[in-house]
C-alpha positions as CSV (number, residue, x, y, z in Angstrom):
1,X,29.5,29.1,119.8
2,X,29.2,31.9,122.7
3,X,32.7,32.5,123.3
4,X,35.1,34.4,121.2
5,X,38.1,31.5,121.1
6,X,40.2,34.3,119.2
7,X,41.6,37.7,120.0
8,X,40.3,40.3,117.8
9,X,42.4,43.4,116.4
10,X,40.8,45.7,119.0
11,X,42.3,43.5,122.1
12,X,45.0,42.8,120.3
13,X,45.5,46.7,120.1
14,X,44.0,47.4,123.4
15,X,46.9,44.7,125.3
16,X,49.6,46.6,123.2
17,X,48.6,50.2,124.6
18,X,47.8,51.8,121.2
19,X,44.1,51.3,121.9
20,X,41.1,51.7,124.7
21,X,41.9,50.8,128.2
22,X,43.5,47.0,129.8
23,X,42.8,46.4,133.6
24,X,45.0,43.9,134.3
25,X,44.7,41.6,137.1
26,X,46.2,38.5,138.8
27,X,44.0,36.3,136.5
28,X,42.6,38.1,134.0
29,X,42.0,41.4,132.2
30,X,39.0,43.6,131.4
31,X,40.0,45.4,128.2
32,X,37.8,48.6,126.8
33,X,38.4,48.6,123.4
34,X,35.0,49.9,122.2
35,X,33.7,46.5,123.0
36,X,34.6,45.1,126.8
37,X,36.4,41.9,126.6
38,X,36.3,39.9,129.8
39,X,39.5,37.4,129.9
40,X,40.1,34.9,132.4
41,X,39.0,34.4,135.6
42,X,36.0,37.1,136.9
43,X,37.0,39.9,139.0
44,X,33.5,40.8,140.3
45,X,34.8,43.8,142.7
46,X,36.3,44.9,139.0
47,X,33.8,44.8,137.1
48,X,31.5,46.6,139.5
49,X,33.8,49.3,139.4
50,X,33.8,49.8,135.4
51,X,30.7,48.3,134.2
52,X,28.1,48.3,136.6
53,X,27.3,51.4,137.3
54,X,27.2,52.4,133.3
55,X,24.7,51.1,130.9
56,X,24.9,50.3,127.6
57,X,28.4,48.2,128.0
58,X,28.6,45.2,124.9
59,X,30.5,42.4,126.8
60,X,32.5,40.0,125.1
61,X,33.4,36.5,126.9
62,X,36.9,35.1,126.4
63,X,36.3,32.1,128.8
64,X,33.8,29.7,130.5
65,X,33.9,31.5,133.4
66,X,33.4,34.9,132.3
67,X,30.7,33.8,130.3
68,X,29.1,32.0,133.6
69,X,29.5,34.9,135.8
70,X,27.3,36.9,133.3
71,X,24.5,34.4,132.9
72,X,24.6,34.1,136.5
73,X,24.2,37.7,137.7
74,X,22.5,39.2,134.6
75,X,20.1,36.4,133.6
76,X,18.0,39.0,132.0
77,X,20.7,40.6,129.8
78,X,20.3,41.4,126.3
79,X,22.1,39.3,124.2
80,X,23.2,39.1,119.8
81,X,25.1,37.3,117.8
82,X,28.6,38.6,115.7
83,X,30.3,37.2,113.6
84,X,34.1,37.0,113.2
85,X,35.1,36.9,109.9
86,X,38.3,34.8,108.1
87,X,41.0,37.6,107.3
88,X,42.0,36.7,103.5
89,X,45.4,37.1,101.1
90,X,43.1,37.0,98.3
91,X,40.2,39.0,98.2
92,X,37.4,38.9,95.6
93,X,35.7,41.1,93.8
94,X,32.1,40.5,92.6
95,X,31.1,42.1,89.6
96,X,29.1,45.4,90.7
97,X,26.0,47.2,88.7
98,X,27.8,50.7,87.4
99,X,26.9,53.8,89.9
100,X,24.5,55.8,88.7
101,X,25.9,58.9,86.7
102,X,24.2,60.4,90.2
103,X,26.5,59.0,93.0
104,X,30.3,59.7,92.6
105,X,32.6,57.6,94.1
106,X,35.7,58.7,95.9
107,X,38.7,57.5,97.8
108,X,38.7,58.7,101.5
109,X,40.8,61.7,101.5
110,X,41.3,64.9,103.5
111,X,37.5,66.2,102.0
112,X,36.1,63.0,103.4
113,X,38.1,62.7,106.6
114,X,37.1,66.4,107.8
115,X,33.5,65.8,107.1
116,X,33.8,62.1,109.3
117,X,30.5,60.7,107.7
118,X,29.7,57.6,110.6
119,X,32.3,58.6,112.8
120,X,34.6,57.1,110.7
121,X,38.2,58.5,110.4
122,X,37.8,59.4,114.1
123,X,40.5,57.0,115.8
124,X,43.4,58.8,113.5
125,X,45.2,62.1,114.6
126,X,44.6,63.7,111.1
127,X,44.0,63.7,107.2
128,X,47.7,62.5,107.0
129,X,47.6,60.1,109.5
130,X,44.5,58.2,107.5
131,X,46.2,58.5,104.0
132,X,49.6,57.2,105.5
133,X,47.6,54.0,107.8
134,X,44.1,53.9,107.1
135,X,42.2,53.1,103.8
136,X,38.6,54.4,103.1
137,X,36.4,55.1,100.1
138,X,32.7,56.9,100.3
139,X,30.1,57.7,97.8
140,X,29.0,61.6,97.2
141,X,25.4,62.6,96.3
142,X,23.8,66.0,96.7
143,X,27.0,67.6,97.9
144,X,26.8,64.7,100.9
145,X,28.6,61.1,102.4
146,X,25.2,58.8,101.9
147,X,27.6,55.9,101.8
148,X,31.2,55.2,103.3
149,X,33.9,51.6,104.0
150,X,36.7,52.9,106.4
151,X,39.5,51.6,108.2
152,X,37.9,51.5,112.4
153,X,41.6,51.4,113.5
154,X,45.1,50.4,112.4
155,X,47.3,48.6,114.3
156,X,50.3,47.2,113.1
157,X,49.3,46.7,109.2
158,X,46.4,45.8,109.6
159,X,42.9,46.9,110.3
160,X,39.4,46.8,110.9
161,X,36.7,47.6,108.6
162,X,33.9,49.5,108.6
163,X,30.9,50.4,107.3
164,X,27.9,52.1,106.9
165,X,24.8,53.5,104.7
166,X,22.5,56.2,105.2
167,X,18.6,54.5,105.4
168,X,17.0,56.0,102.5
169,X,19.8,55.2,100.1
170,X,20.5,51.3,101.3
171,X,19.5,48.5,99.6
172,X,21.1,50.3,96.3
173,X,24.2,48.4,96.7
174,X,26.3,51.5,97.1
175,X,28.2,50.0,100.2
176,X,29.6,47.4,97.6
177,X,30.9,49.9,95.9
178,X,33.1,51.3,98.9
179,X,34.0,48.2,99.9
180,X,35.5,47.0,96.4
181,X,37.4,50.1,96.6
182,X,38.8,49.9,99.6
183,X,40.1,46.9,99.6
184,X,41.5,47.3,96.1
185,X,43.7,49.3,98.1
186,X,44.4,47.6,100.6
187,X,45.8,45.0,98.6
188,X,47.9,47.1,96.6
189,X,49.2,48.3,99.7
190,X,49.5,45.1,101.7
191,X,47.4,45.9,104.7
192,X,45.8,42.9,106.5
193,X,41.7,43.4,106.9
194,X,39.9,42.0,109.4
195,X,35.8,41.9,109.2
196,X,33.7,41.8,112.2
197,X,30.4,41.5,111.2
198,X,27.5,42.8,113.9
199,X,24.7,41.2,111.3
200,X,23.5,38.2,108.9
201,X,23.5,40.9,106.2
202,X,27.3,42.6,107.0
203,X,28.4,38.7,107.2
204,X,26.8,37.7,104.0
205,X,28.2,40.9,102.0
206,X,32.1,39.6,103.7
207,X,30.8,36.4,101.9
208,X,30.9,38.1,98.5
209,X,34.8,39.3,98.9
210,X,36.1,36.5,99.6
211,X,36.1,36.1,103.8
212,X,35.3,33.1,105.2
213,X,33.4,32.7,108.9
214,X,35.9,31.9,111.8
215,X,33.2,32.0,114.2
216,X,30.1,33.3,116.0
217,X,30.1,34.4,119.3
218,X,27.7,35.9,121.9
219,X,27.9,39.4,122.8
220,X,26.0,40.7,126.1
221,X,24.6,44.3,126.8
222,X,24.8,45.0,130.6
């Protein structure tokens, strides 16, 4: 399946106000919500005007007609797959190999959020306004972040997770680790996670807590 048949949190959150940018049109919107979702009917004159001339842009089809309009004029256009990920009630936790006496686990506090290992931590206004919305955990080594799961956004009670690894330490399951944490917390606490995986490997780890798959969808680079 190419099209994405459900809004995500980011469009959800763009179309409120709280997030990225909505042009609004007589019959149809192109939100920028780190992604560019293209709703409705195309707007070429629109489009043009936010997304041609700049490369890079990772589109994301809402309808037939968007999705023909890019095939059409970008018939060359890279193109992947995502997958959008089942939000659960119930997560579950896989049993984990025990960290290393090497690599110390930590919740995502005010040390963590200052250093913003990935970006992460960077769509809230401070330390307090992650510990009060967001939810994050990261794993120290060598006085360094080689391993991090945070909270993208919050909107609402819920939000979207991320995560990432440095290269020479992946493969070591440490990203397990972070995750379990963090959404040990977000249980406790009662906020809603929603999982967008950008690879087999990120969808396959969402597999082991407990997500389920919703759908694929295409996403185009223009």
């Amino acid at each position: 399946m190419e099209i994405l048949q459900s809004k995500p949190l980011l469009l959800r959150s763009c179309e409120a106000g709280f997030f990225g940018k909505n042009h609004i049109y007589k019959n149809g919107s192109i939100a920028e919500a780190l992604f560019t979702y293209l709703s409705g009917e195309p707007d070429e004159e629109l489009f043009n005007q936010l997304c041609a001339p700049k490369c890079g842009r990772h589109l994301v089809c809402l309808s037939q007609s968007w999705q023909n309009f890019i095939q059409k004029n970008f018939s060359d256009a890279e193109n992947y797959v995502r997958y959008q990920m089942k939000s659960t009630d119930h997560f579950i936790f896989p049993d984990l190999r025990k960290l290393s006496s090497e690599f110390e686990i930590q919740k995502f506090g005010k040390k963590e959020f200052e250093a913003k290992p990935f970006s992460h931590g960077t769509n809230y206004k401070n330390a307090e306004d992650f510990a009060e919305n967001g939810a994050g955990a990261v794993i120290w080594h060598d006085g360094k972040i080689v391993s991090s799961a945070s909270s993208f956004i919050t909107f609402k009670n819920e939000i979207e997770l991320d995560f990432s690894t440095l290269e020479d330490y992946r493969r070591k399951g440490l990203v397990n680790h972070c995750i379990s944490k963090m959404l040990r917390d977000c249980e406790d606490r009662a906020l809603k996670v929603h999982w967008d995986a950008q690879t087999e490997v990120s969808r396959d780890i969402a597999f082991k807590f407990g997500f389920t798959l919703n759908q694929s969808y295409k996403v185009y680079i223009v």
